[in-house]
N, C-alpha and C positions, 0 to 999 in steps of 0.2 A: 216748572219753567218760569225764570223769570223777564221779566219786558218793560222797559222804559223807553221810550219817546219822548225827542229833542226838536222842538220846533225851529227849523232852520231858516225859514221864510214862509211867503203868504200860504202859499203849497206845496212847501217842503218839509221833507221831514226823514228825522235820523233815528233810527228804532234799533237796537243792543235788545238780544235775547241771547240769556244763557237756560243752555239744555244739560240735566244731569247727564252726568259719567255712565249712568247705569243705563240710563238709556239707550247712550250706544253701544254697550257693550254689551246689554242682551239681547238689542239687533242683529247687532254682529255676529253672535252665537247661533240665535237661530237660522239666520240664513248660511251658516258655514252648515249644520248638521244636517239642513238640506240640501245642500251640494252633495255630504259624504256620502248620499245614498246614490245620484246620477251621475259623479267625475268619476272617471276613469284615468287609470294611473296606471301605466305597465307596473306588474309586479303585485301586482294585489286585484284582487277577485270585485266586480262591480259591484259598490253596496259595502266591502269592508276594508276602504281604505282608514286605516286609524285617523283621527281627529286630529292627535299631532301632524301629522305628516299633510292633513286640509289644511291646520292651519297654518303653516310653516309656507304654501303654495298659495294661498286665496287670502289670507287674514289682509293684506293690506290693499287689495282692492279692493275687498269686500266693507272692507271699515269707509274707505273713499267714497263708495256708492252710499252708504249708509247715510253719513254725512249730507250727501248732497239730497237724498232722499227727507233727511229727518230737516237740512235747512228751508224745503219746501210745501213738506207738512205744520212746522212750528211756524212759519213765517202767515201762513195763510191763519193759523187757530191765533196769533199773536194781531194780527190786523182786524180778523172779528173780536178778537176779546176787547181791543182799545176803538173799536166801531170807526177804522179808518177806511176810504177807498180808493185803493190807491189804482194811478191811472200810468199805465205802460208797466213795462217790466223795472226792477231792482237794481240798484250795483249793490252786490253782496261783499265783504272785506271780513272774513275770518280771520278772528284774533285769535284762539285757541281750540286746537283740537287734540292735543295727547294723548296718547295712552293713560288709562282712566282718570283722564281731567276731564271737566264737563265741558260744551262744544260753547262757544261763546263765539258771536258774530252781528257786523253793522249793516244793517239794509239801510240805503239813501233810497228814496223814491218822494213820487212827488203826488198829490192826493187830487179827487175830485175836489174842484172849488165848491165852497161853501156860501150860498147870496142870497138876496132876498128878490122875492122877482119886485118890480119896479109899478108904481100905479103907470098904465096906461092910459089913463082917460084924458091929460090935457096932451098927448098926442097927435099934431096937426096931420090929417090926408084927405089929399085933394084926389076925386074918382073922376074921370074924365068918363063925359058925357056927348055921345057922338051917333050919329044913326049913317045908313048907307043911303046917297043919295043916284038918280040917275044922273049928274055930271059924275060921280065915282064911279058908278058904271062904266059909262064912257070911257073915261081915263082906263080903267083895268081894260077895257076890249083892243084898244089902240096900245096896251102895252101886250097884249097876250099877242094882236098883228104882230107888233116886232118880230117878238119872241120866235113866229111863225112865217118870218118873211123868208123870200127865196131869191138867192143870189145869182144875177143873168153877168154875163160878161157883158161889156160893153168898150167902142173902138174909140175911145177918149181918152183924156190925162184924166188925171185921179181926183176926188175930191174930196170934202168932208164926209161921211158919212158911206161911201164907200171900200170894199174890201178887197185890199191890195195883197197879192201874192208874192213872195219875193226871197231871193236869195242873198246872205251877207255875210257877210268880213268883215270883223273888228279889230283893228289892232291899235297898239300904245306902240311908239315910236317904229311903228314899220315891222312891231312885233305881235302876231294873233296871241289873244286873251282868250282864258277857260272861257264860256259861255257867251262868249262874241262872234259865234258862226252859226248859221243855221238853213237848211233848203226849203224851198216849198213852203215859207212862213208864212201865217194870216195874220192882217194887221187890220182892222177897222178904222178909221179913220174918224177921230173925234170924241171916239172912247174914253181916250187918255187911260189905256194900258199898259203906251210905250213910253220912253222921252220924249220931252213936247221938240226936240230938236229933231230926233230917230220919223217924227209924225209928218215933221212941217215938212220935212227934204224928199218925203215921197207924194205928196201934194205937189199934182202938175203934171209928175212923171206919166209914162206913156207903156204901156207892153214895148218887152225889148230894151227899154232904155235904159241906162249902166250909169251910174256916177259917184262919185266919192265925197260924203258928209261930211264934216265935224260935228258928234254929240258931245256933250257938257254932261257929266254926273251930278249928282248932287254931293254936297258935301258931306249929307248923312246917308248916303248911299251904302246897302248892305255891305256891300265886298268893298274890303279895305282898300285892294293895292288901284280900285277905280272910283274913291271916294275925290272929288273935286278935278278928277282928270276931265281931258275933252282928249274921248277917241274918235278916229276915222273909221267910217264905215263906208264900206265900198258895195254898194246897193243895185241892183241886178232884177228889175221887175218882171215877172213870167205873167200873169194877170189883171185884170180890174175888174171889178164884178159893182155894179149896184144894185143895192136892196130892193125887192118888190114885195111890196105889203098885199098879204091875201084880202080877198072882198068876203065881205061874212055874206054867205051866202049858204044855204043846202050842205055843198060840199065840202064848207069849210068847216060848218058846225059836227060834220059826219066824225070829224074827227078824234073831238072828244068824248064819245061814246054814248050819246044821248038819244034817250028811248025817240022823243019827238026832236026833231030838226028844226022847227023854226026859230026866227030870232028871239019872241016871244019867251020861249023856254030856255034858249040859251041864259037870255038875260036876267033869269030866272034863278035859271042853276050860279048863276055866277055873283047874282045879290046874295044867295044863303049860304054862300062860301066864300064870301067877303064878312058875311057878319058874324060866320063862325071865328074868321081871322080876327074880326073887332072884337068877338066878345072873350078871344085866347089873350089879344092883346091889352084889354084893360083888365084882366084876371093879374097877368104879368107885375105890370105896372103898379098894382094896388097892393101884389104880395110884396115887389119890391120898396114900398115904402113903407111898409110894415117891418119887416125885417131892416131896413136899415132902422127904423125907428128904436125899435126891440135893441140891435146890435149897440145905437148909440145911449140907451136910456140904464146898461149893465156897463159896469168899469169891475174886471175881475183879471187874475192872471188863468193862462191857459194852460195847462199842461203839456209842456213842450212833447212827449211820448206822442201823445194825438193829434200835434201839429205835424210831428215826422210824418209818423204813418199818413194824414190826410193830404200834405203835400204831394204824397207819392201816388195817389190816388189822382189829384188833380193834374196831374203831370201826364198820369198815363189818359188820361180824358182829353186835353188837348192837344195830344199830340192824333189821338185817333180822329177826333174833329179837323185836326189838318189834314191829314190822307196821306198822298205823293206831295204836297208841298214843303213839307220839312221833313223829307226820308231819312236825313242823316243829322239831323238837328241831333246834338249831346249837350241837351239843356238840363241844369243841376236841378235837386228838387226846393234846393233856397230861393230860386226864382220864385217857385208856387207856395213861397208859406204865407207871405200875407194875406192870400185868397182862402189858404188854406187853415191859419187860425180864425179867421171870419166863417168858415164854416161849424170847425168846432165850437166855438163860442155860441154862436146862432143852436146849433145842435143843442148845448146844454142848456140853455134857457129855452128853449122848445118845450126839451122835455121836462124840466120842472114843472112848465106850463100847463104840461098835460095832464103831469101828475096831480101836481092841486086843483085844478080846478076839472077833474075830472073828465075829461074831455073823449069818449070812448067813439072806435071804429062805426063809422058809418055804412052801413052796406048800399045800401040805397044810392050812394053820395059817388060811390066806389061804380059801381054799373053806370052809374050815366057817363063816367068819367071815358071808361071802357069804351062807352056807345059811342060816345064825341069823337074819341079817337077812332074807331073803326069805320067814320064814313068817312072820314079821310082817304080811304085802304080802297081799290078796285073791289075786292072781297070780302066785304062786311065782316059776314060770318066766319069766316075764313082766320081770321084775325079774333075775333073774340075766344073761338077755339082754341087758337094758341095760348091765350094770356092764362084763358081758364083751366087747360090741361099743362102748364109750365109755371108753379107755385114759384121762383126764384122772377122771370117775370112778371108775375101777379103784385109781389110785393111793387115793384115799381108806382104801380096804379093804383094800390093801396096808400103807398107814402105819398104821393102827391094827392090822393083825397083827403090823408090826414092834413097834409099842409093849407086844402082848402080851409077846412075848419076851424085850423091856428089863423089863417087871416079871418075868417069870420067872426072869432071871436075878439081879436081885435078890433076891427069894424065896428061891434058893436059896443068898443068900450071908449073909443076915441071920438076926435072932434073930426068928422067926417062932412067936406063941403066939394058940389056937385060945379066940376069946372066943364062949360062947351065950350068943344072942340071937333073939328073935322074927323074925315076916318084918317086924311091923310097924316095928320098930326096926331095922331092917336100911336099909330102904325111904324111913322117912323121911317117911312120905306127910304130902304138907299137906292139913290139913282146910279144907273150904272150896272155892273157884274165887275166881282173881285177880280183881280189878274191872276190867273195862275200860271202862266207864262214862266220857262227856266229860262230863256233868254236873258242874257247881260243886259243890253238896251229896254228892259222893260222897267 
């Protein structure tokens, strides 16, 4: 067999192997003489169809297979013999196969890059330094209240912060639009869910009371044919309801399922599950400046193969983290490739990383991780069980213990300086809840 290699670019490469004549034609041979004992042919007895008569019937699919057989046996002993690795599959381009002429053919593929990993030590990351304090306390109980409040009708016009019920009609020139009608709708007031014009015109309003708005879209408003229009909506209030905030008391703590009731313990339970949040959320924060760091300290090409396939990956991930709010999204997966070569690329200096510098499975590191996660769960146990008896889960909790360890050992190779900071600044928290509203007016 012979093999030369054509460097076509940084990860490119054009590999020509030619296979003797004889090769394929005492393939060919043999598998026709195993056929002539299992085909079956009217006219001749199973087992002594003459050889002519095989191969006059089989010889040129059989030669086809052979080929395709012997382009991916040679291709694979042609890539370890020249110590390439190549990353996605081939375009193959057979230039002779004849009748006893040797098989000669071009494989284009594109190879694992070749790098050096990069000194990490003048590496700037800042760890953010933050404890749970009782005004964070506070803050969390008064937003858990919200969370927990109960809506009374009330015999008023509508105000901020109350939740109005209501029926409506949207139309562009006297004409109803897809998603501008809806019955029985909840609106909050002050949310900012809806258009702030859709907000203000039911502000004031009364149960029963009926009138017709102008809303304004915006100009980068999803749906095209109502990007910078102003529709009428024709608004029809059935309720008003304001919020009443629970008293933490006995019966309110009863709720969250806790052995002891008082507030005592309440605020107990809710300081070591705020500082599990703090201490997920500077874990977060620290891996992600590490990885961009890592991502920004390598200049290599990617191998578009593993961009494909992880785009498509990333694709089907976001789309199951939306749910029902994008049911019919037909988003390409070139949307997701620049998330999705930053994975790859991250991927491959990982794993160099691990390789060199040795860096082996933690078990230890792997269980606590498991633990962390399982008090989260109603059922501790319950959950550890699963992970432990579902090896394809396990793995999950395994990769994220190795990825502890890839930042740890960055950490300790970097210039790492201790910035204080609040929880609330730590955390991030968005104010508010996302919309997930299919209403037009939202």
């Amino acid at each position: 067999m012979q093999v030369s290699v054509e460097t076509t670019g940084n990860i490119d490469r054009k590999m020509t192997v030619t296979v003797p004549a004889e090769r394929i034609g005492t393939e060919v041979e043999k598998r026709l003489q195993k056929l002539s004992k299992r085909v079956r042919i009217d006219g001749f007895r199973p087992g002594k169809v003459p050889m002519n008569v095989v191969r006059q019937r089989y010889a040129q699919a059989t030669r086809q297979e052979v080929i395709g057989d012997v382009i991916e046996d040679s291709l694979r002993n042609a890539l370890n013999q020249e110590k390439l690795r190549m990353a996605g599959l081939p375009q193959v381009d057979v230039q002779t196969f004849g009748h006893n002429e040797p098989l000669t053919y071009v494989a284009a593929f594109q190879v694992y890059p070749e790098f050096q990993l990069a000194d990490v030590s003048g590496l700037a990351i800042k760890r953010p330094v933050a404890n749970v304090t009782d005004a964070d306390i506070d803050r969390m109980i008064e937003t858990i209240r919200k969370q927990q409040k109960e809506w009374q009708n009330v015999e008023r016009a509508a105000q901020a912060g109350d939740l109005v019920r209501l029926n409506f009609v949207g139309t562009l020139d006297d004409v109803p639009f897809e998603g501008g009608s809806a019955e029985n709708f909840a609106v909050e007031l002050g949310a900012g869910r809806m258009l702030p014009d859709f907000e203000a015109a039911l502000v004031g309003m009364i149960v029963g009371e009926e009138k017709v708005a102008d809303v304004k879209f915006p100009e980068d408003y999803q749906a095209e044919n109502l990007k910078g229009k102003t529709a009428q909506f024709k608004l029809n209030v059935t309720s008003v309801q304001e919020g009443v905030l629970p008293e933490i008391n006995e019966a309110f703590i009863e709720r969250f399922g806790l052995e002891t009731t008082t507030v005592e313990t309440f605020r107990a339970e809710i300081k070591k599950n705020m500082e599990r949040e703090l201490s997920n959320a500077v874990k977060a924060q620290l891996k992600q400046q590490v990885m961009d760091g890592l991502a920004a300290l390598h200049t290599f090409d990617v191998p578009n193969a593993l961009t494909t396939e992880e785009a498509k990956q990333v694709r089907q991930e976001f789309m199951q983290n939306m749910g029902n709010q994008m049911p019919n999204a037909d988003l390409p997966d070139e949307l997701f490739k620049p998330q999705a070569e930053r994975r790859v690329k991250l991927g491959l200096i990982v794993g160099q990383l691990i390789r060199e510098n040795n860096i082996q499975r933690d078990a230890k590191r792997v269980d606590e991780l498991l633990a962390s996660l399982s008090m989260t769960y109603e059922d501790p146990a319950a959950l550890v069980e699963y992970y432990r008896t579902n090896p394809q889960a396990m793995q999950t909790i395994e990769a994220a213990a190795m990825e502890e360890l890839i930042v740890d050992w960055v950490l300790s190779k970097a210039q790492v300086t201790d910035e204080e900071r609040s929880f609330e600044q730590v955390i991030g928290r968005a104010q508010g809840n996302i919309d997930t509203t299919e209403s037009a007016a939202a």
